[in-house]
C-alpha positions in Angstrom: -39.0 -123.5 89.4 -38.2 -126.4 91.9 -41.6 -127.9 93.3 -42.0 -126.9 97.1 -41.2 -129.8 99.7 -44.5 -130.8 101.9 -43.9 -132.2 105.1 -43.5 -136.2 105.4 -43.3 -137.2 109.3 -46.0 -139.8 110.0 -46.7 -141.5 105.8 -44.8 -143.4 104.2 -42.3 -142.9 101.3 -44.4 -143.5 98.7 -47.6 -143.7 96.3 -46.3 -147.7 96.2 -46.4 -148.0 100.1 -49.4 -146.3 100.6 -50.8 -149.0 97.7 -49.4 -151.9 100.1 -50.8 -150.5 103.4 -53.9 -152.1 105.4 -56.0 -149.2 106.1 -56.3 -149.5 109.8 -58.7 -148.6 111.2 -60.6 -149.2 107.5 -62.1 -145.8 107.0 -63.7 -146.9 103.4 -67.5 -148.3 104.0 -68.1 -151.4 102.2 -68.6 -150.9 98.5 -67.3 -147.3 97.9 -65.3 -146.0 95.3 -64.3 -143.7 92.8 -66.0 -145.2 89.8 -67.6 -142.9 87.3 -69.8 -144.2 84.7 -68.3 -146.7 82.0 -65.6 -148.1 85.1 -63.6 -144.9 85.0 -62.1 -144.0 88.1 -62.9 -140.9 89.0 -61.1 -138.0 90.1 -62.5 -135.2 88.3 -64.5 -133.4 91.1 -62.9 -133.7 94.1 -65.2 -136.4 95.6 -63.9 -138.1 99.0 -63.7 -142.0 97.5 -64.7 -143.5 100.8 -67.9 -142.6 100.8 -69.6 -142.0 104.2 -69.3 -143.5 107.5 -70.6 -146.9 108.4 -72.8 -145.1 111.2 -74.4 -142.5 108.3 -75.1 -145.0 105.7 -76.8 -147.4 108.7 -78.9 -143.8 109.4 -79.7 -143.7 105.6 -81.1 -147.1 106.3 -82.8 -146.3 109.1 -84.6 -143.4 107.5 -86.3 -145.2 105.2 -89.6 -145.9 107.4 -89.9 -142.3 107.4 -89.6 -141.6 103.6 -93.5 -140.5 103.6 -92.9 -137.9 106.1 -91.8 -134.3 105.4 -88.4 -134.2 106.7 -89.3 -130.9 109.2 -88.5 -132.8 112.8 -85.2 -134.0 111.6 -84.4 -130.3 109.5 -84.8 -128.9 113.5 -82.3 -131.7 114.7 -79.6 -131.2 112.1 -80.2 -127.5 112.5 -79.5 -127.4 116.5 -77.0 -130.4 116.2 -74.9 -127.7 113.8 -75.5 -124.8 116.1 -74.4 -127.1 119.6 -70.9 -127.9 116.9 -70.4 -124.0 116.6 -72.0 -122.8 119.5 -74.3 -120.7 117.9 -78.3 -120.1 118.4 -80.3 -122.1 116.1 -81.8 -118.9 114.3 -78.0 -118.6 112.6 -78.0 -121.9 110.6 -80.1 -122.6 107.3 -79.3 -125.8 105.5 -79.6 -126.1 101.7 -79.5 -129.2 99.3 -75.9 -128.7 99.3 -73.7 -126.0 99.8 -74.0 -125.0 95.8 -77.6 -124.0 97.0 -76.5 -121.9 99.5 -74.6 -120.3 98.0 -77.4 -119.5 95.6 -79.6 -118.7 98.2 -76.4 -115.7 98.9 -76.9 -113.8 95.8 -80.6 -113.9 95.5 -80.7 -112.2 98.6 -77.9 -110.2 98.4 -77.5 -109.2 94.7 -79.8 -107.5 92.0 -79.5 -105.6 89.0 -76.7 -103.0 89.6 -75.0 -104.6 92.3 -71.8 -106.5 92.2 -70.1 -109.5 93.4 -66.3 -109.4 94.3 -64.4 -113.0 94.0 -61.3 -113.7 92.9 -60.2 -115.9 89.3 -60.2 -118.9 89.4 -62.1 -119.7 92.1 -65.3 -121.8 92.4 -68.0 -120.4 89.8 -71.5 -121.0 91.6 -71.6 -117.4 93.0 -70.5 -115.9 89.8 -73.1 -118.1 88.2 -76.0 -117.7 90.3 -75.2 -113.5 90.3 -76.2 -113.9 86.8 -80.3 -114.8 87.5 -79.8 -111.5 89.4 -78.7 -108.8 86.9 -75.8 -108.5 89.0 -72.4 -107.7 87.6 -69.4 -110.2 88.2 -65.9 -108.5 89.3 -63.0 -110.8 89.3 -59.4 -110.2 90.8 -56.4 -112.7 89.8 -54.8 -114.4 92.3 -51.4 -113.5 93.7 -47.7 -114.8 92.7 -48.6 -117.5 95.4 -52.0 -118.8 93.6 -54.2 -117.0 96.7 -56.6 -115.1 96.9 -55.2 -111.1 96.2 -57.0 -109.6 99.4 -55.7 -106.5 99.0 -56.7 -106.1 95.3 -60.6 -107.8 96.3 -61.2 -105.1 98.9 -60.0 -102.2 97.0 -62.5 -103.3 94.7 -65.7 -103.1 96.7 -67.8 -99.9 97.0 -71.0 -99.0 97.6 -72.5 -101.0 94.6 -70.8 -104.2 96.1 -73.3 -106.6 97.4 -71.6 -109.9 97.7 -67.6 -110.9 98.1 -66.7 -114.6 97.6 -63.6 -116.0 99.0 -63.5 -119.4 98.8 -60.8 -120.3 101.8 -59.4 -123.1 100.8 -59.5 -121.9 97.1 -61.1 -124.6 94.7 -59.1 -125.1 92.1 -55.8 -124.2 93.8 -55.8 -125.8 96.6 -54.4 -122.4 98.5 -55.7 -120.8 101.5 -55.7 -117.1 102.9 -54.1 -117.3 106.9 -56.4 -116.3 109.6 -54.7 -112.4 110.2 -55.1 -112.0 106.7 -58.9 -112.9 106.8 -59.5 -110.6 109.7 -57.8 -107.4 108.2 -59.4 -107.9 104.6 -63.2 -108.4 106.4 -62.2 -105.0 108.4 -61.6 -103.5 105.2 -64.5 -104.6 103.3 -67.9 -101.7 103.5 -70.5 -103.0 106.0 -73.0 -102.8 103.5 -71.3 -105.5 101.5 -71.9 -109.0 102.7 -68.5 -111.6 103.1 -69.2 -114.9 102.0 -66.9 -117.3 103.0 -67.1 -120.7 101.8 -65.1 -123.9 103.8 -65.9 -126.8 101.7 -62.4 -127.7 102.4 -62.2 -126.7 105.8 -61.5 -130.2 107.3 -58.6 -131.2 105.8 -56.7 -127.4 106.5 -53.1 -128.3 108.3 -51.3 -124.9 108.2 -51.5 -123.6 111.6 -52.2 -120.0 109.8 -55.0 -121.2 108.9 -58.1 -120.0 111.0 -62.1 -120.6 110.1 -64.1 -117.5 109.6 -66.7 -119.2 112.2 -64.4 -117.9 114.9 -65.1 -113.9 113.5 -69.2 -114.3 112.6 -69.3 -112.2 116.3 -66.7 -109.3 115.2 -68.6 -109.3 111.3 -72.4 -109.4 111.2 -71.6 -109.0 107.5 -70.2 -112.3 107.5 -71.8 -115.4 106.2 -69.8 -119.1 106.2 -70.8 -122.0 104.7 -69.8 -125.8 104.7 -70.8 -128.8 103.1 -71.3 -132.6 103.9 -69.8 -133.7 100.8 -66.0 -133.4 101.3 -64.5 -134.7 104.2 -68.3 -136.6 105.1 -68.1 -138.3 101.8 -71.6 -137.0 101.0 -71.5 -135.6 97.5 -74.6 -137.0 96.0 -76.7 -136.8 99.0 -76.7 -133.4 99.1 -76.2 -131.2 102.3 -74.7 -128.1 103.2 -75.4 -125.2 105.4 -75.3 -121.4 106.2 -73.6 -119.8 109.7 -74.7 -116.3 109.4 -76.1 -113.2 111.6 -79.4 -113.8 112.8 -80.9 -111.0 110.1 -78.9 -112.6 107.3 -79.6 -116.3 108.3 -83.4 -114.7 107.6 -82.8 -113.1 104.7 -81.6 -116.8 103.2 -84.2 -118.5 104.3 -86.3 -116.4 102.9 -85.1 -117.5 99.2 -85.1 -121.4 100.2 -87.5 -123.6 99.2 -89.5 -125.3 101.7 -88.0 -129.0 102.5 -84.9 -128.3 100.8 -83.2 -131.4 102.3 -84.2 -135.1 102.6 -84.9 -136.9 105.3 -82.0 -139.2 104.9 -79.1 -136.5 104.6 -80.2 -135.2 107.6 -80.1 -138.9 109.8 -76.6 -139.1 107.9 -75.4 -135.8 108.9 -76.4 -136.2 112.6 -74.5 -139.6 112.4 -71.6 -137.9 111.1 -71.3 -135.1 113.8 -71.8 -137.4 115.9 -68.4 -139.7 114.8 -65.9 -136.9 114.3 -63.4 -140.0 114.3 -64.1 -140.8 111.5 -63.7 -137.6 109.9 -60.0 -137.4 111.0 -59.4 -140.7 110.1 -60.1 -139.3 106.2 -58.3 -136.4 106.7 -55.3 -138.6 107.2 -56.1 -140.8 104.3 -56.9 -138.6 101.6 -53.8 -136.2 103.1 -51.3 -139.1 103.2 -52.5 -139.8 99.8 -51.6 -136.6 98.6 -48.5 -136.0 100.3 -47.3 -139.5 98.5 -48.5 -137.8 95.2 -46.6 -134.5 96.0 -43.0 -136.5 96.9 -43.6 -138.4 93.3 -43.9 -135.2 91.9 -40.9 -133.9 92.9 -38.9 -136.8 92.3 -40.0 -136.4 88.4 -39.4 -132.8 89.0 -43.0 -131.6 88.4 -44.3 -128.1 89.6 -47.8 -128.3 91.9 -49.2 -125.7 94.0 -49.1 -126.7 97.1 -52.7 -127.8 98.5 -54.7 -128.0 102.2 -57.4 -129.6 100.0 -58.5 -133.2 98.5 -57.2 -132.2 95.2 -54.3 -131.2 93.8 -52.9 -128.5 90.4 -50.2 -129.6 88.7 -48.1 -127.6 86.1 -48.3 -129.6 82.8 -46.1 -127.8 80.3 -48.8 -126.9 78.0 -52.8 -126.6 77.4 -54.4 -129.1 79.7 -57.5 -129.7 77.4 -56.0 -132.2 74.6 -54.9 -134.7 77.8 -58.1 -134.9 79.2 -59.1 -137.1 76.6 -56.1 -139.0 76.9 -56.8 -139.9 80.5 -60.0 -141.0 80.0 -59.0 -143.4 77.3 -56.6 -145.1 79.6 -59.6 -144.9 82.5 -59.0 -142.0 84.4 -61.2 -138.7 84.5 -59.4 -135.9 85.7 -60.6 -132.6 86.3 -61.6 -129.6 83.6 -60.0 -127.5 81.9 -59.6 -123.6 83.7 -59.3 -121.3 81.8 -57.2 -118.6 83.8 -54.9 -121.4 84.6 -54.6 -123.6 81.3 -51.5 -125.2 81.6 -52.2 -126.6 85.3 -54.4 -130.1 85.3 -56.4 -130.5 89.0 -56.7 -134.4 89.9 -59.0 -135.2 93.2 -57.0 -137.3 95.9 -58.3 -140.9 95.3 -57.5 -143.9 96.8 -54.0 -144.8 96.9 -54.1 -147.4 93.9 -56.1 -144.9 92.1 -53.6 -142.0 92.5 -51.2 -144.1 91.5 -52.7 -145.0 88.0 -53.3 -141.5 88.1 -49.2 -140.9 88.0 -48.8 -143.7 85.8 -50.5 -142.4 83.4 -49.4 -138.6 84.1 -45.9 -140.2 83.2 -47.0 -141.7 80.1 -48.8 -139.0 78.8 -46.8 -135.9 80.1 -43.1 -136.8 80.6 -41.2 -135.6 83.3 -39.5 -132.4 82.4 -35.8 -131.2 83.9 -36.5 -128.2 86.3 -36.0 -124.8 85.2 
């Protein structure tokens, strides 16, 4: 099968170019990277390289006089900064120490012994996870012929035991999204009594116009809970920061499970920098998509299958079991992503910088030669 074309007005021809280029406006704060432990570069979890914006790591600073302090006055700000961004009441946002915790914060109120949790395979495993603290039963549906989400297949599945339905839009590790009609007919198909969790990690760097976020339906489905992070696109991974758009009954219901001062004082001052600079955030949306657009055309010049991706990261079809290469990149300096186990043969690599995605392909090559298209 021929690898898809991605579109390539406005980047340049090449992983090499995009080596060459002078990032203009620079969107990387000084001293970021990719580095993992031991020098490796890192591309394993799909981690923004760039780290934050110059204006959040000068609120970090900033925060410091006020480590002593319980972070409760700047919790309120984040909280109605977040509400102003999707014009909702306060009362419908609850932050947790990153999205993974709200999500968490999902199934122990939603789930219990003898309930369910709908989500699709593979897809991101903290829901599936977590359902297990609560005696709850795990239901997974394969993905389509495309690598999305089967819709059709995850709401047929739901009855009156189903508590929770995960559909992580754009799918982690595929990289694939579910279009904004298809959304809205699968939530009018899902029970009431079930509760849609919808999680947007990705969100930011979505370009298919079919595309639509979930926020825009919270009015039409009360069952309906969202969540983002500050850890993508914000370049805020090991800060930890995420949040919950929900009804005002089910925004309750999660707080209710949260711990009190769940989030630092210094995420917060960094997140209300980083709403504030929503320049910045498009200016790494460009980046890390021009980077992967590069990677894609390499692809296809070596004639390599990839799924498509509206993400940070990218699944590419190796030929064989991905776990003996994993090794094998991380002897030559690279760590690359984990093994999947409904998807074996495809190896996920996070969107680095340009020089790093290209030792990343260099190495792919060395490893993994090109194979002649079927």
């Amino acid at each position: 099968m021929r690898a898809p074309l991605i579109a390539r007005r406005h980047f340049t021809s090449g992983l090499a170019g995009l080596v060459g280029m002078a990032l203009a406006p620079r969107v990387a704060a000084a001293g970021s990277s990719s580095a993992a432990p031991g020098g490796l570069i890192d591309l394993s979890s799909n981690e923004n390289p760039y780290g934050p914006s110059p204006q959040a790591l000068e609120a970090m600073v900033r925060a410091q006089p006020v480590a002593c302090r319980y972070p409760d006055a700047a919790e309120q700000r984040v909280v109605e900064a977040i509400a102003r961004h999707h014009g909702l009441p306060p009362e419908r946002v609850v932050l947790g120490c990153g999205s993974s915790e709200v999500l968490r914060l999902c199934d122990a109120a939603f789930l219990g012994p003898g309930r369910t949790v709908v989500a699709a395979e593979p897809t991101f495993e903290a829901v599936l996870h977590y359902a297990k603290v609560t005696k709850a039963e795990g239901v997974q549906l394969p993905l389509d012929a495309a690598f999305r989400h089967d819709l059709g297949a995850m709401a047929a599945a739901c009855d009156a035991r189903t508590g929770l339905v995960y559909v992580c839009n754009p799918n982690n590790p595929t990289g694939t999204i579910v279009g904004g009609d298809a959304l809205l007919a699968f939530l009018a198909r899902v029970p009431s009594s079930a509760v849609v969790v919808v999680d947007e990690a990705y969100h930011h760097f979505v370009e298919d116009p079919a595309y639509r976020s979930a926020a825009s339906m919270l009015e039409r489905f009360p069952n309906l809970v969202v969540t983002r992070t500050f850890s993508k696109i914000y370049g805020m991974a090991g800060m930890r920061l995420g949040y919950a758009l929900a009804s005002a009954a089910n925004a309750e219901a999660l707080r209710a499970q949260a711990a009190w001062g769940n989030v630092n004082v210094a995420v917060l001052e960094a997140a209300l920098a980083s709403l504030a600079d929503p320049d910045h955030a498009m200016r790494q949306r460009e980046q890390l998509n021009g980077t992967r657009r590069a990677l894609c055309r390499a692809l296809e010049q070596d004639r390599r299958r990839y799924i498509p991706s509206e993400t940070n990261f990218l699944m590419i079809d190796v030929g064989g079991d991905v776990q003996p290469l994993i090794p094998g990149f991380e002897a030559r300096g690279v760590k690359v992503g984990r093994r999947f186990a409904a998807m074996p043969g495809w190896l996920r690599v996070t969107i680095g910088r340009p020089e790093e995605t290209q030792a990343f392909l260099t190495m792919l090559r060395e490893l993994v030669p090109a194979r002649a298209a079927a």
